[in-house]
C-alpha positions in Angstrom: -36.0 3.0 22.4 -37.9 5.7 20.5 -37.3 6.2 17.1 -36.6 10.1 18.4 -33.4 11.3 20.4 -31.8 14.2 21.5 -28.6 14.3 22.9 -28.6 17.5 24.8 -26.2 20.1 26.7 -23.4 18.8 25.6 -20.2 20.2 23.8 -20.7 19.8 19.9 -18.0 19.3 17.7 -19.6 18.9 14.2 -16.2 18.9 12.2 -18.9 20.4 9.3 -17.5 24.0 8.1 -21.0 24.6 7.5 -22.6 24.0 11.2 -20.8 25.9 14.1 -19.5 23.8 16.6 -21.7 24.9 20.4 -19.8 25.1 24.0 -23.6 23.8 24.9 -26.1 22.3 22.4 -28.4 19.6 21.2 -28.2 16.6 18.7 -31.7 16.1 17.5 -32.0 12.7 15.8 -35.0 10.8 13.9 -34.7 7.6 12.9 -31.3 6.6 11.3 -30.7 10.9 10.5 -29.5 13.9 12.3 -32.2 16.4 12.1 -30.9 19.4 13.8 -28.3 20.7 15.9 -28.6 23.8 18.1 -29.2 25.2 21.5 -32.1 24.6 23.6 -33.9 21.9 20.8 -37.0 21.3 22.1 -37.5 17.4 23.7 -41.0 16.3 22.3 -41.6 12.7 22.0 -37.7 12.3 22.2 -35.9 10.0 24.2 -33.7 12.6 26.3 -29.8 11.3 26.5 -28.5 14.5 29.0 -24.9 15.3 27.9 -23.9 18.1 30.1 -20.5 17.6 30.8 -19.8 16.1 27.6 -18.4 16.3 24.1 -21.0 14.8 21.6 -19.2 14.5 17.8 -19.3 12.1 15.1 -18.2 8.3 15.4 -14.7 7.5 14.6 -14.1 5.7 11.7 -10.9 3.4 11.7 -9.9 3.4 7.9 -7.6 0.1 8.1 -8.2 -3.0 10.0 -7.3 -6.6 9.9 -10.6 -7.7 11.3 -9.9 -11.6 11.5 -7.0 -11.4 13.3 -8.9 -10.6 17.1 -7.9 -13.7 18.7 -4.4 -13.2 17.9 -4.6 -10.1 20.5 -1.2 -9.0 21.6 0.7 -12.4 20.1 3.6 -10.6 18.3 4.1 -7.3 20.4 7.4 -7.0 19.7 7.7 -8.2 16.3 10.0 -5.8 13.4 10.0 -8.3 10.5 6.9 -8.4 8.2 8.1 -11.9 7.0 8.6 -13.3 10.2 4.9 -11.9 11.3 3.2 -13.2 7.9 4.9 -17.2 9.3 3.2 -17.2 12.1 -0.2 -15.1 11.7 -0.7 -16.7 8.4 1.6 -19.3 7.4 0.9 -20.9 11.2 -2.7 -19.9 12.5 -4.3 -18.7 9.5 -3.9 -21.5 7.5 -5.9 -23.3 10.4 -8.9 -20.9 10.4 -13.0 -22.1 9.6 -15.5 -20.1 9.0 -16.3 -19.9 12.8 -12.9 -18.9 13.7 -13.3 -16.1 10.9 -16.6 -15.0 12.9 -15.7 -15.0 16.4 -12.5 -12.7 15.5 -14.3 -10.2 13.1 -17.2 -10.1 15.9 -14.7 -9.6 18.3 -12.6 -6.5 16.9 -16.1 -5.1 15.7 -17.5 -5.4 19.0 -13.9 -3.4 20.1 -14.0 -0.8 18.2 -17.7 0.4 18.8 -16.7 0.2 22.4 -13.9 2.5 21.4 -16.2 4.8 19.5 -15.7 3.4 16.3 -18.6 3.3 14.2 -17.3 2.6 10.7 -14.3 0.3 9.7 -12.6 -0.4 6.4 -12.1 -4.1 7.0 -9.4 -5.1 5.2 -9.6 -9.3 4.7 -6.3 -10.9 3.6 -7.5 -14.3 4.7 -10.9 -14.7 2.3 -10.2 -18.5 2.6 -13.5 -19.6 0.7 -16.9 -18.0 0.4 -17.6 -20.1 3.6 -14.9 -17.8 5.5 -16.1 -14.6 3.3 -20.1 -15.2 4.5 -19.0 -15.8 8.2 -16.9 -12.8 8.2 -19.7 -10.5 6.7 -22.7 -11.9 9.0 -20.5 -11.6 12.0 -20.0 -7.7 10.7 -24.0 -7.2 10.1 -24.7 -8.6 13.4 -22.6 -6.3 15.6 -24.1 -3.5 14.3 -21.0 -1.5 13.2 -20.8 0.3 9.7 -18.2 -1.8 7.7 -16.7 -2.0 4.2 -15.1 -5.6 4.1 -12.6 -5.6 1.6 -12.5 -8.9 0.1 -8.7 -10.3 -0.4 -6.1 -13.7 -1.3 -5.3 -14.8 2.3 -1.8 -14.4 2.9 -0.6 -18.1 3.6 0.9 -20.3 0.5 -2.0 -23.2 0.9 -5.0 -21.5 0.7 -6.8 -21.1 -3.1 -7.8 -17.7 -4.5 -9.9 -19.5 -7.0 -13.2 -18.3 -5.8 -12.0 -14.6 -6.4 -12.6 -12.3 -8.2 -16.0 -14.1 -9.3 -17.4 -14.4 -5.7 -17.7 -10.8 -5.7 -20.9 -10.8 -7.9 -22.6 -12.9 -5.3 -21.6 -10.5 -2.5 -22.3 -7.4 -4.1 -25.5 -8.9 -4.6 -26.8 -9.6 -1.3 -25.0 -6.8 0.6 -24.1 -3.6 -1.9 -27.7 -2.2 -1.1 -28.1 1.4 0.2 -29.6 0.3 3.4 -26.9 -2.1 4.6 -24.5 -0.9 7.3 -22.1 -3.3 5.4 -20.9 -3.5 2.5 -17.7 -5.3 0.5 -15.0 -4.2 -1.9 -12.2 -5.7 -3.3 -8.7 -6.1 -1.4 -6.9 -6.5 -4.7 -3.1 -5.6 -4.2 -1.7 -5.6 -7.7 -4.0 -8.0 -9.7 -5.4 -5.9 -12.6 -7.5 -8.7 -13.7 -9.2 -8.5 -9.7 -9.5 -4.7 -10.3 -11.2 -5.1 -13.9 -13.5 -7.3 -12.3 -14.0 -4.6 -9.3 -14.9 -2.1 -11.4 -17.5 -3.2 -13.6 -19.2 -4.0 -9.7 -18.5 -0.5 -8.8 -17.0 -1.6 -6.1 -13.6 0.1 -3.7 -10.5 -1.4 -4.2 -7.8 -1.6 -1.2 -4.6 -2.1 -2.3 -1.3 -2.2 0.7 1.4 -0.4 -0.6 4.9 -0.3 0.7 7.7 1.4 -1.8 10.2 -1.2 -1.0 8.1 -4.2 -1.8 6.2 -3.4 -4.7 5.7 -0.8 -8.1 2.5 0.6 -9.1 3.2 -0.5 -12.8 2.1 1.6 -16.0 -0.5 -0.6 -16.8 -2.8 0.6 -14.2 -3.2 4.0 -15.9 -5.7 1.9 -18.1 -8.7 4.5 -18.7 -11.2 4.0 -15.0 -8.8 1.8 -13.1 -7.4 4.6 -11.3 -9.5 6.9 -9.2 -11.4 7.9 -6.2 -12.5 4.4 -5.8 -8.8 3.4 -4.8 -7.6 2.9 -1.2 -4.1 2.6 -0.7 -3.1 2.1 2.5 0.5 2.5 4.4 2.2 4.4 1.3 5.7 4.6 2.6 9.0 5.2 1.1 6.9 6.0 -2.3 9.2 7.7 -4.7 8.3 11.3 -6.5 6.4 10.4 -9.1 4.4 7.9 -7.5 3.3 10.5 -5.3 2.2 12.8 -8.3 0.4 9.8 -9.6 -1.8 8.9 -6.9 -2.8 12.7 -6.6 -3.5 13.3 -10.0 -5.6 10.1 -10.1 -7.7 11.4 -6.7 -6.8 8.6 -4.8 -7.7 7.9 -1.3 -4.9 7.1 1.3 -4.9 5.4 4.6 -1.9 5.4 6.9 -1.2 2.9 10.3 0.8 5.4 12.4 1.4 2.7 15.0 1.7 -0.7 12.7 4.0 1.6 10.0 6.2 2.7 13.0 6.3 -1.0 14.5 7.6 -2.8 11.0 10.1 0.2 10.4 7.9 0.6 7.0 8.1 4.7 7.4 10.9 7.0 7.5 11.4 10.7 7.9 9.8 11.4 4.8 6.2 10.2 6.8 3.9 9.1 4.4 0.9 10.9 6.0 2.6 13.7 5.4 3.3 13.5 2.2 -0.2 12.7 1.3 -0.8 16.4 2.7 1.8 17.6 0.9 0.0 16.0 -2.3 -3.0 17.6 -1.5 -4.6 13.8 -0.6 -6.4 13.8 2.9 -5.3 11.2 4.3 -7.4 9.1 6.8 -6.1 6.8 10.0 -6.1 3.2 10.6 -5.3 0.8 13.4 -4.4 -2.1 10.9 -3.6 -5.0 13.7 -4.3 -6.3 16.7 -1.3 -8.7 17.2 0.8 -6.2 18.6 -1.0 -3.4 20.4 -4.5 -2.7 21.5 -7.1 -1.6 19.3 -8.4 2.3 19.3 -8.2 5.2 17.4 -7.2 7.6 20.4 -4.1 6.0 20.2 -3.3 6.0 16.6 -4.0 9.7 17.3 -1.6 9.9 19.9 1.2 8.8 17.6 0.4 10.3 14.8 0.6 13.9 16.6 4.2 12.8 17.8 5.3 11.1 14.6 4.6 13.7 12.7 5.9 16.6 14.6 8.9 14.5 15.3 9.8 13.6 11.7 9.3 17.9 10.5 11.6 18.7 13.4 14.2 16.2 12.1 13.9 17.2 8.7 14.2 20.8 10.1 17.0 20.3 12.6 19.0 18.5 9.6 18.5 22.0 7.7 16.3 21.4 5.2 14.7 24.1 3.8 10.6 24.6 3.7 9.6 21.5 6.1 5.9 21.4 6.4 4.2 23.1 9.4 3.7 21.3 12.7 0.8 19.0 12.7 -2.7 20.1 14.7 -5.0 19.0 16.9 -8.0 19.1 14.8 -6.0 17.8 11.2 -5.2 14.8 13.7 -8.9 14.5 14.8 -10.1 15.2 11.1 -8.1 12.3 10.0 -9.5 9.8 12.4 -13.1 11.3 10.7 -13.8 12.8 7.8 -10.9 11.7 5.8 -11.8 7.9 6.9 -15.6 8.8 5.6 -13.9 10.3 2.4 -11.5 6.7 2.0 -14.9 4.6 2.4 -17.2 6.5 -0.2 -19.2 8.0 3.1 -18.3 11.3 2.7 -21.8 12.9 2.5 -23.3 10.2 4.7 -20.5 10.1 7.9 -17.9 11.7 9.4 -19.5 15.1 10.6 -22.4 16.0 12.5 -25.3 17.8 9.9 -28.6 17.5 9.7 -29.6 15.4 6.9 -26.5 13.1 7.7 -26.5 9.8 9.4 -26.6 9.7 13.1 -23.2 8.4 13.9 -22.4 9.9 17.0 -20.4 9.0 20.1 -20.4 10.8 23.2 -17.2 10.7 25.2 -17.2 11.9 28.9 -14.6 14.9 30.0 -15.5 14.9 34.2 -13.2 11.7 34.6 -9.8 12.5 36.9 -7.5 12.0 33.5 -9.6 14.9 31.5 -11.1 17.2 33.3 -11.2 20.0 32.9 -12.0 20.1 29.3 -10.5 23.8 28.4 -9.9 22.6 24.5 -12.7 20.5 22.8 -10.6 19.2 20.0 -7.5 19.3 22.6 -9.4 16.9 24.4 -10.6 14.1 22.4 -6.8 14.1 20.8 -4.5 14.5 23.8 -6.6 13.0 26.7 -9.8 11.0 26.3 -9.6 7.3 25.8 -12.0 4.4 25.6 -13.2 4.2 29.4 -14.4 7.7 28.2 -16.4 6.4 25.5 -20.0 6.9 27.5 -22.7 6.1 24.2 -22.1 4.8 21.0 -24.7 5.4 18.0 -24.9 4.2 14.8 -27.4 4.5 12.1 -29.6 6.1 15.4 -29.1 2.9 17.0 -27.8 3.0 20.5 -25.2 0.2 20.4 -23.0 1.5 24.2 -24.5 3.6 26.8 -23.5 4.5 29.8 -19.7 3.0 29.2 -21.3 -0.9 28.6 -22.1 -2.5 25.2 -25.8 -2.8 24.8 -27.2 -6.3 24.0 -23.7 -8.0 24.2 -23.1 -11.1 26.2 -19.4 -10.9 27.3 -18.8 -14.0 29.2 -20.3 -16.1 26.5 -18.3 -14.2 23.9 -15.1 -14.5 26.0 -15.5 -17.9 26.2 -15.8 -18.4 22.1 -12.8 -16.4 21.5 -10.6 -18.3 23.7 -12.0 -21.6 22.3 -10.7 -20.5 18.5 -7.6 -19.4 19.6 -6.8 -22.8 21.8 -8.3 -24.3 18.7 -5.5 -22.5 16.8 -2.8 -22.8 18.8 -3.7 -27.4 18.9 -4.0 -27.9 15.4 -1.1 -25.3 14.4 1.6 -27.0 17.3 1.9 -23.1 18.0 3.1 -22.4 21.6 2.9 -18.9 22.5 5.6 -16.8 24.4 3.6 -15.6 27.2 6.3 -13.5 28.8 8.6 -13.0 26.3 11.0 -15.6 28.0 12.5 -15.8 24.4 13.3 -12.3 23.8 14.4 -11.8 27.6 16.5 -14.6 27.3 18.4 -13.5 24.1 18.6 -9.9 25.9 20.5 -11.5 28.4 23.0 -13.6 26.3 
């Protein structure tokens, strides 16, 4: 493919105050870089992708995700207990995973999301078994293509060693903290302020899950340069007052998992996203897990339009006073963007279409039976689109879907090797799965 390509006649939604968005326009883009955006861009020596018909905008970027858990797909979709999930995802299965278990999962969900128009994850790794399971995990991210921060982290289960971490992180930052890998680590370092220390003289993110009711962000993390803009902490529900003020003086960045925090009964009416906003954080979006519900950021847009509005109206029909404004279309789709970019340290390379940034870019389709016709860009991409919609997929200026198929992606073989792990799994754990919730039906009817 040539190293020049312009996306043109499309809709462009740059989500950049500084370049309009265009009803019709062009995406020029050399190399790994955007180089202009406009009407009628002229085609020389450019691979011509034609557009008309659809909305071009910048790749999603899915701020949370359990990357290793892919061939648990769907196991636990009815589960509400966080303990009773952590028995049998790690306690069960994960104590059981190798390194090749560790890659075909990762390789799967990274494969899913850039079908889904994801082109950046935060991958956060709660099962860094060994360095062994750390490598296969990174090489199966740098081989899909994606844009990934893996977030290196103590796997959940009570028989696994920690003891390679924190110091494995020097050899990782090593061989992929350059400025021209797509992927890169950080530390997933819940509450250990020896891990952060150690984080932070690598310059690297830390990820840190936190849920009010399970855990305290303690006084000694105000030590001078452990708390900043260099912090991810994701869910952030049922935080008290002053917790709140903390994380927004400090500049933090949080991630909430409309779907995952709703399915665990972590949030409540306060709503954590919104009282980032209210903070004046900007909070970004993640899809967290696979083990319950499928794996796309449409969706976690979908509920996070209803949550929210759902929770202010509550608050609002209960008569409190000064509720915060219903929730948009475009601080939904901004979420699911920028504000993932922002939580990633991307800012100023992702999230918006500019010249001079990098060509992320996905092109969704709007003449399919369930969207047309498009009469609100932003309306759209939030409300209707889905993944089927997903036409192209580019990252870095690489083409990695086109015309709604993966490019360079065997799926048989692949299908095959994630249904060898997880029968792998499921043997050496004695794990029997429910397949149709005879269990559940069964107790329903007693």
């Amino acid at each position: 493919m040539s190293a020049r390509k312009i996306f043109k006649g499309g809709t462009i939604v740059t989500l950049d105050n500084r370049i309009p968005n265009l009803v019709s326009g062009d995406v020029l883009v050399e190399g790994a870089r955007i180089v202009a955006i406009g009407p009628d861009l002229p085609t020389d020596n450019a691979e011509v992708f034609h557009v008309t018909g659809s909305i071009v905008m910048p790749g999603f970027v899915n701020a949370h995700h359990h990357m290793w858990l892919g061939v648990m797909r769907r196991l636990m979709p009815d589960v509400d207990d966080l303990f009773a999930y952590i028995g049998v995802v790690a306690e069960t299965l994960g104590a059981q995973y190798r390194p090749q278990d560790m890659f075909v999962s990762t390789r799967l969900t990274a494969l899913a999301c850039l079908d889904a128009g994801i082109t950046t994850v935060i991958d956060a790794c709660h099962s860094s078994r060994s360095p062994e399971h750390t490598d296969a995990a990174l090489d199966a991210l740098g081989g899909s293509g994606i844009r990934a921060l893996h977030m290196v982290g103590a796997p959940m289960d009570s028989r696994a060693s920690a003891a390679h971490l924190p110091d494995d992180l020097k050899r990782l930052a090593a061989r992929w903290n350059q400025s021209s890998s797509l992927v890169h680590i950080g530390l997933f370092g819940q509450f250990n302020i020896d891990w952060w220390r150690a984080a932070r003289e690598l310059d690297m993110r830390i990820l840190t899950e936190f849920i009010g009711d399970l855990a305290k962000l303690g006084p000694e993390f105000d030590e001078q340069g452990l708390l900043g803009p260099r912090n991810i902490f994701n869910h952030c529900t049922r935080l008290p007052e002053e917790t709140w003020k903390r994380l927004a003086a400090a500049g933090v960045n949080v991630t909430i998992n409309p779907r995952s925090d709703a399915l665990f009964g972590f949030d409540d009416d306060g709503f954590a996203f919104q009282q980032a906003v209210t903070h004046g954080l900007t909070p970004a979006l993640g899809i967290d897990l696979d083990t319950a519900f499928g794996g796309d950021m449409f969706d976690e847009m979908h509920a996070l339009f209803g949550q929210q509005r759902s929770a202010m109206r509550y608050r609002r029909f209960r008569g409190e006073k000064n509720v915060p404004a219903p929730i948009t279309v475009d601080a939904v789709l901004r979420a699911a963007t920028l504000n993932g970019a922002r939580a990633a340290g991307l800012e100023n390379e992702i999230g918006s279409l500019a010249p001079g940034k990098q060509a992320d870019i996905i092109v969704i389709r709007t003449n399919e039976i369930a969207v047309m016709p498009a009469t609100n860009a932003i309306g759209t991409i939030v409300q209707a689109a889905g993944r089927s919609d997903v036409d192209t997929v580019v990252v870095a200026g690489e083409v990695r879907k086109r015309a709604g198929k993966l490019v360079g992606v065997d799926l048989d073989r692949i299908a095959a090797e994630v249904i060898a792990s997880r029968d792998y799994l499921f043997e050496t754990s004695g794990y029997r799965p429910d397949f149709f919730n005879a269990k559940q039906a069964s107790k329903a009817a007693a």
